[in-house]
C-alpha positions as CSV (number, residue, x, y, z in Angstrom):
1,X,6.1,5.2,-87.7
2,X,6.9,9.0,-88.0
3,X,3.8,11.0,-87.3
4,X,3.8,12.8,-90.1
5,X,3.6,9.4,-92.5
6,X,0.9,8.3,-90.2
7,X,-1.6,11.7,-90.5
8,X,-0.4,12.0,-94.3
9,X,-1.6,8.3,-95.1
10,X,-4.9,8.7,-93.2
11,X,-5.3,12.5,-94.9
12,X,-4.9,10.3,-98.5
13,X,-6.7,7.2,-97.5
14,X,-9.9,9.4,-96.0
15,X,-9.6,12.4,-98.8
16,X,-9.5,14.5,-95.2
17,X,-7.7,17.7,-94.5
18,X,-5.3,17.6,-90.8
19,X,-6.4,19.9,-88.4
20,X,-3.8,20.8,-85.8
21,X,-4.9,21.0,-82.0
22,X,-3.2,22.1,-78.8
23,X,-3.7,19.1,-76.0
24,X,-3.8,15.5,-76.0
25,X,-4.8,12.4,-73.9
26,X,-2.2,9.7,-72.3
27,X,0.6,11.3,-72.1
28,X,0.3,13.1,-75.1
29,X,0.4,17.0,-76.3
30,X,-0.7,17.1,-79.4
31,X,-3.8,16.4,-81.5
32,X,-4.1,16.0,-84.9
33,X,-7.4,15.5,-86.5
34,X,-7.9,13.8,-89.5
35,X,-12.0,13.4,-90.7
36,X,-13.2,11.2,-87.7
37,X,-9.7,10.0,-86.4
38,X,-7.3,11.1,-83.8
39,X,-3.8,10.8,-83.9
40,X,-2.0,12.2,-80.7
41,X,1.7,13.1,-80.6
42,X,4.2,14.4,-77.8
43,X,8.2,16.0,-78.8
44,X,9.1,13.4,-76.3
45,X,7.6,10.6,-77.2
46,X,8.7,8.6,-80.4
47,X,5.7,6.5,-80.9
48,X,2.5,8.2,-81.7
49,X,-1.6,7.3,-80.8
50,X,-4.1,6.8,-83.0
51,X,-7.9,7.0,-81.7
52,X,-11.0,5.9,-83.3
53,X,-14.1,6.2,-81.6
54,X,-17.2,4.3,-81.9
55,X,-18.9,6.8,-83.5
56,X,-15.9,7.1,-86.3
57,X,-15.9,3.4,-86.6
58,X,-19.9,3.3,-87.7
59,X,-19.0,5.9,-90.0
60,X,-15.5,4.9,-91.5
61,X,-17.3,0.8,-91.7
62,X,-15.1,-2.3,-90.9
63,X,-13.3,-2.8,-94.0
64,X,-11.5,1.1,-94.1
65,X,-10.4,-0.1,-90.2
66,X,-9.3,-3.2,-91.7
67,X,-7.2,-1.1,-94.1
68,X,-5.9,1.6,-91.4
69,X,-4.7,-1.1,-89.2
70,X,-3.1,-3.1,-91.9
71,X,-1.7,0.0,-93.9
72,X,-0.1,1.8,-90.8
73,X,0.9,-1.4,-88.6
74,X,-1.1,-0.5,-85.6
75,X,-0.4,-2.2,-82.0
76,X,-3.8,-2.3,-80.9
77,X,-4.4,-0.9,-77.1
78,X,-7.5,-1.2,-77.2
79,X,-10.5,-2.8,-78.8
80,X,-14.5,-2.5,-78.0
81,X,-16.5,-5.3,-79.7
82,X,-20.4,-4.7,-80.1
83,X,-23.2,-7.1,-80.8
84,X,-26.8,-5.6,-81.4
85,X,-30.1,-7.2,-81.3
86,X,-28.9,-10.0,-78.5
87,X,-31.9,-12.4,-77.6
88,X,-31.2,-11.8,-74.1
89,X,-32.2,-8.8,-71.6
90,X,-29.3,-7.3,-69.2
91,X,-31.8,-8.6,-66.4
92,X,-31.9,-12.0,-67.5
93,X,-28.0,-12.2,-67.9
94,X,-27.7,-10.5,-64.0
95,X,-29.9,-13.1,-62.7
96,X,-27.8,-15.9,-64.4
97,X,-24.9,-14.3,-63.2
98,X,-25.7,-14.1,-59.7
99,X,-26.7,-17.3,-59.2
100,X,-22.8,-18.2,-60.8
101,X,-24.1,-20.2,-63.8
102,X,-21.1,-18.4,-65.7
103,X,-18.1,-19.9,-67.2
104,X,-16.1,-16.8,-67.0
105,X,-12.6,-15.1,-66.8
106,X,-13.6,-12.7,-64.4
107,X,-12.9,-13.6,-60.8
108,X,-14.7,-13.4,-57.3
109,X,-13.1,-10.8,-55.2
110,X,-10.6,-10.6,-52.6
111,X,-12.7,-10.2,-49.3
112,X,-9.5,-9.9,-47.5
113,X,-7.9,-7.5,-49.5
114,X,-10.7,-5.4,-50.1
115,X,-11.4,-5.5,-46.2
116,X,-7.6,-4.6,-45.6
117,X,-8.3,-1.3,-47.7
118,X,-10.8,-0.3,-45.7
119,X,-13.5,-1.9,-48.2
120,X,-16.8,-4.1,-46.8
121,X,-19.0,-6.2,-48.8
122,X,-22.3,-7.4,-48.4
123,X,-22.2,-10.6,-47.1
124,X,-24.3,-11.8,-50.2
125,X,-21.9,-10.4,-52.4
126,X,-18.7,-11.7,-51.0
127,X,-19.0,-15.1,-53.6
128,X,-19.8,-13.1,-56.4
129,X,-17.9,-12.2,-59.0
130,X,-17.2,-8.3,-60.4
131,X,-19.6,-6.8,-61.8
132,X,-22.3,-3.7,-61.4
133,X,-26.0,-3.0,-62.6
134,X,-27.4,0.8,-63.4
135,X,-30.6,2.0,-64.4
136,X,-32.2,5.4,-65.1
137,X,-34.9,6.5,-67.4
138,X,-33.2,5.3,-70.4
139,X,-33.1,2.0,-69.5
140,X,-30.9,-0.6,-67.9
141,X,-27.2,-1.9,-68.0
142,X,-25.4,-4.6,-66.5
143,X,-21.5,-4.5,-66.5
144,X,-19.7,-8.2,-66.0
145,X,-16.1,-8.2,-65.0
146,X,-13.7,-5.2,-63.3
147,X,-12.9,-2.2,-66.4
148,X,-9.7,-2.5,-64.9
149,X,-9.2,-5.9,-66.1
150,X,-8.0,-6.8,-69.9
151,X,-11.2,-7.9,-70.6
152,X,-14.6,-6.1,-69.1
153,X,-18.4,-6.8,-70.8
154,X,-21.6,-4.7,-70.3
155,X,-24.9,-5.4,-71.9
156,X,-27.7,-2.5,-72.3
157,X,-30.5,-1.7,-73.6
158,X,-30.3,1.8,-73.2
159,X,-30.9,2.2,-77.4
160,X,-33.9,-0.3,-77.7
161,X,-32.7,-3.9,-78.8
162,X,-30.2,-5.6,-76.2
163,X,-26.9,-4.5,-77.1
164,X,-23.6,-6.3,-75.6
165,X,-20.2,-5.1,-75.5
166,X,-16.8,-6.5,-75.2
167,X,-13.7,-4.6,-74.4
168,X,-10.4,-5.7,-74.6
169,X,-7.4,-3.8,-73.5
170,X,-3.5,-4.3,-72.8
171,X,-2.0,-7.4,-73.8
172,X,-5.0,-9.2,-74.9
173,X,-5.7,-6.3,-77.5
174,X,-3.7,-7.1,-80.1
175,X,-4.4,-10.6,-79.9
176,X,-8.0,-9.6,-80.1
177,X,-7.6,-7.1,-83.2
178,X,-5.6,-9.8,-85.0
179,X,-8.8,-11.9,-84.7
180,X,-11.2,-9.8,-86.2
181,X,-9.0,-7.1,-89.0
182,X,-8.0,-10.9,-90.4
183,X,-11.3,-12.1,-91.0
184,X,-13.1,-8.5,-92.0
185,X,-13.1,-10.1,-95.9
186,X,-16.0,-12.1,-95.1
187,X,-18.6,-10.9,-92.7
188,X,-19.8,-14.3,-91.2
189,X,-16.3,-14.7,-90.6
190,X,-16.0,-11.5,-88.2
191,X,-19.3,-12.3,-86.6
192,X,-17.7,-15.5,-85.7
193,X,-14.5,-13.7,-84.4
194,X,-16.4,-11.4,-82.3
195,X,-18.6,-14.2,-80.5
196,X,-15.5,-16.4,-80.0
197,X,-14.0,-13.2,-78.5
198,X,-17.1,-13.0,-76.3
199,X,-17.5,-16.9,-75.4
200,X,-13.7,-16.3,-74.0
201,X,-14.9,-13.8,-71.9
202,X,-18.1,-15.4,-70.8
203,X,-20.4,-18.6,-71.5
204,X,-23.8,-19.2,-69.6
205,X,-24.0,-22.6,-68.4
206,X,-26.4,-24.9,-66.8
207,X,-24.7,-26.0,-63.7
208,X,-28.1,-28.1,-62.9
209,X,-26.6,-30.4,-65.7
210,X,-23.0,-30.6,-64.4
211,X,-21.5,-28.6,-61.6
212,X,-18.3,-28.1,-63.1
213,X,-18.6,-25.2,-64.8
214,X,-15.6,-26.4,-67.4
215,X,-18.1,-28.9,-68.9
216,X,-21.2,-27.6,-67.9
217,X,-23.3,-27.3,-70.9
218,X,-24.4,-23.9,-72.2
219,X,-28.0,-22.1,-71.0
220,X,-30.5,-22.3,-74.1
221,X,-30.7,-19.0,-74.3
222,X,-27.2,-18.4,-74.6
223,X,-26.6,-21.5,-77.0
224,X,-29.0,-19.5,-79.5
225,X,-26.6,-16.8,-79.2
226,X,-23.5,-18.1,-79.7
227,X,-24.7,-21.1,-82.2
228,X,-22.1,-23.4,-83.2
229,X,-18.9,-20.5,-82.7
230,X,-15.9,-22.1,-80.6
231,X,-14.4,-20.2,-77.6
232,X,-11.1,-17.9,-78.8
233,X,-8.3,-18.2,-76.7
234,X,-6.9,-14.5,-75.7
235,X,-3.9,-15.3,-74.0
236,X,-2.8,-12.6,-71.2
237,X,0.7,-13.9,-70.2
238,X,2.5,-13.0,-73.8
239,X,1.0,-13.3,-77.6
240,X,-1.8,-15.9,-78.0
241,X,-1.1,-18.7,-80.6
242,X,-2.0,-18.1,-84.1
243,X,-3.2,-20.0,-86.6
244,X,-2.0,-20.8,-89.7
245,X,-4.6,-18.5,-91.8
246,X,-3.9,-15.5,-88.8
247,X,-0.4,-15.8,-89.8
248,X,-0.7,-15.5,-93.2
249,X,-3.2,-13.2,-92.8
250,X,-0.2,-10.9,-91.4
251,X,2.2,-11.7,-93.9
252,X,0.2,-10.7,-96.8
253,X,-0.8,-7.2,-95.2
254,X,2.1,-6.6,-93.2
255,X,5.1,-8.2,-94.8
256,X,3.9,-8.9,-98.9
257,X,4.5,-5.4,-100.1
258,X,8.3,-5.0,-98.7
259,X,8.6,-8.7,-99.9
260,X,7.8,-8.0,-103.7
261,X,10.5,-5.3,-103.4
262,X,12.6,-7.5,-102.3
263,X,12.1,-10.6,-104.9
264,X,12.3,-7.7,-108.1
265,X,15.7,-6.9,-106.0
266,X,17.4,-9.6,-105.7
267,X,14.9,-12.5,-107.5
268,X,13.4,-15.5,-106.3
269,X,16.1,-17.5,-105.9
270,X,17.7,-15.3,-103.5
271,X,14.6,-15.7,-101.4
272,X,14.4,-19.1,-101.4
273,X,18.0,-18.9,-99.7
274,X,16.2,-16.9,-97.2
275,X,13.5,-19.2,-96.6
276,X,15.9,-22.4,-96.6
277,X,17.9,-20.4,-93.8
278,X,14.8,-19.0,-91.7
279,X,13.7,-23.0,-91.6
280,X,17.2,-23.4,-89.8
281,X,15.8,-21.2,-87.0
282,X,12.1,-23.4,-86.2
283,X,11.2,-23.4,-82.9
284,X,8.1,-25.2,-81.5
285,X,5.9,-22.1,-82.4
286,X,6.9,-22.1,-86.2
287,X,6.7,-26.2,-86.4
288,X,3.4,-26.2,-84.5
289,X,1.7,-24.1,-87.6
290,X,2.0,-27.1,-89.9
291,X,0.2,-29.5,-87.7
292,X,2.8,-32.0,-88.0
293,X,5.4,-33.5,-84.8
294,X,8.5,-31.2,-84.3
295,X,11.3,-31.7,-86.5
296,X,14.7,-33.1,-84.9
297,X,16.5,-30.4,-83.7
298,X,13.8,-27.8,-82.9
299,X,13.7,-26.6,-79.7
């Protein structure tokens, strides 16, 4: 999207002014400020980056996100999920995750490699998995998982209550941004989103129950948590599947405008021709929506 359709929208949608900066981040040259977002450009770069902080995001609310995502087709890069008031303290999830009662994606690290770099663990961390605990006069924080990796949690308490937070980068961003800007309508519907998002990342289980940690049943504590919210599946090798409601999700914010045009243009009929021949190209993916077996033919 050109950048000057992507500062004018936010300038309209916010009632901001654009502010014009020298300098940029990732590559880029050129700021342009619009109320509390950042939109970066560079002369040689066609696509263009838009920032929102956390601060800009407590003071824009979910539901003008929802529509800045929606309205200017953002590719998410990045996504930081936040979950105040947790029943937990960042001591009592260290503990649990030191002894390994963790269902997680983060993994235990390479001794050998490490060692080969001129790195050497403790030996009573070489079975642990990433992760790294600070404290200071402000209080404590325990970080699970590399920030490297798509997916890297810390929980703190730094503000008072336990706070935890999930971030999600590279290709499990826009997977995860799909997830919550679809459900930001109804709020127990994001909450749900956001703890599914966090349950992929990480579940606390009782491995006194079951050692394998696949059906190991979850810790009270984190059971209270989580309630009855399923784990969300963020796929890392390509886009994740979506579900039916995701999918139309998209279509009405992405695709329902340009297809009104299109039905005044040419009518209804002429789009069920369209429709009849997009059928022609199911695969798998597209048949696997409707919940019923694969149609002959479909690859």
């Amino acid at each position: 999207m050109p950048l000057e359709t992507v500062y004018g929208y936010l300038a309209d949608l916010l009632g901001e002014s654009v502010e014009v900066r020298d300098g940029g981040r990732h590559g880029y040259t050129t700021t342009h400020v619009v109320g509390p977002v950042l939109v970066w450009s560079a002369p040689a770069r066609p696509e263009v980056c838009v920032e929102v902080s956390g601060s800009a995001c407590e003071a824009l609310g979910l539901e003008r996100l929802a529509v800045i995502f929606w309205g200017l087709a953002l590719k998410a890069t990045r996504i930081d999920l936040a979950v105040d008031g947790c029943p937990f303290t960042p001591e009592g999830l260290q503990a649990e995750w030191m002894k390994d009662r963790v269902r997680t994606v983060a993994r235990r690290p390479n001794v050998e490699a490490l060692e080969s770099r001129g790195y050497q663990l403790r030996p009573e961390y070489e079975d642990v998995r990433s992760c790294k605990w600070h404290e200071d006069a402000t209080g404590t924080t325990f970080e699970m998982g590399s920030r490297q990796s798509a997916q890297f949690c810390r929980v703190y308490d730094r503000r008072g209550p336990t706070r935890l937070e999930l971030e999600v980068k590279h290709r499990a961003a826009p997977v995860a941004a799909l997830r919550v800007f679809a459900a930001v309508e109804d709020p127990a519907a994001v909450s749900e989103a956001v703890l599914g998002l966090v349950r992929g990342f990480v579940d606390f289980v009782d491995t006194s129950q079951d050692a394998n940690v696949a059906r190991a049943p979850l810790l009270p504590f984190w059971e209270s948590f989580v309630g009855a919210v399923a784990r969300a599946r963020v796929s890392l090798e390509g886009v994740a599947a979506r579900t039916l409601d995701e999918v139309a999700a998209w279509f009405e914010h992405q695709i329902a405008p340009v297809y009104a045009v299109l039905v005044d243009a040419f009518g209804p009929s002429a789009m069920q021709r369209v429709a009849s021949e997009g059928r022609k190209r199911w695969r798998r993916r597209h048949v696997g929506l409707l919940g019923h077996p694969p149609l002959p033919g479909t690859a």
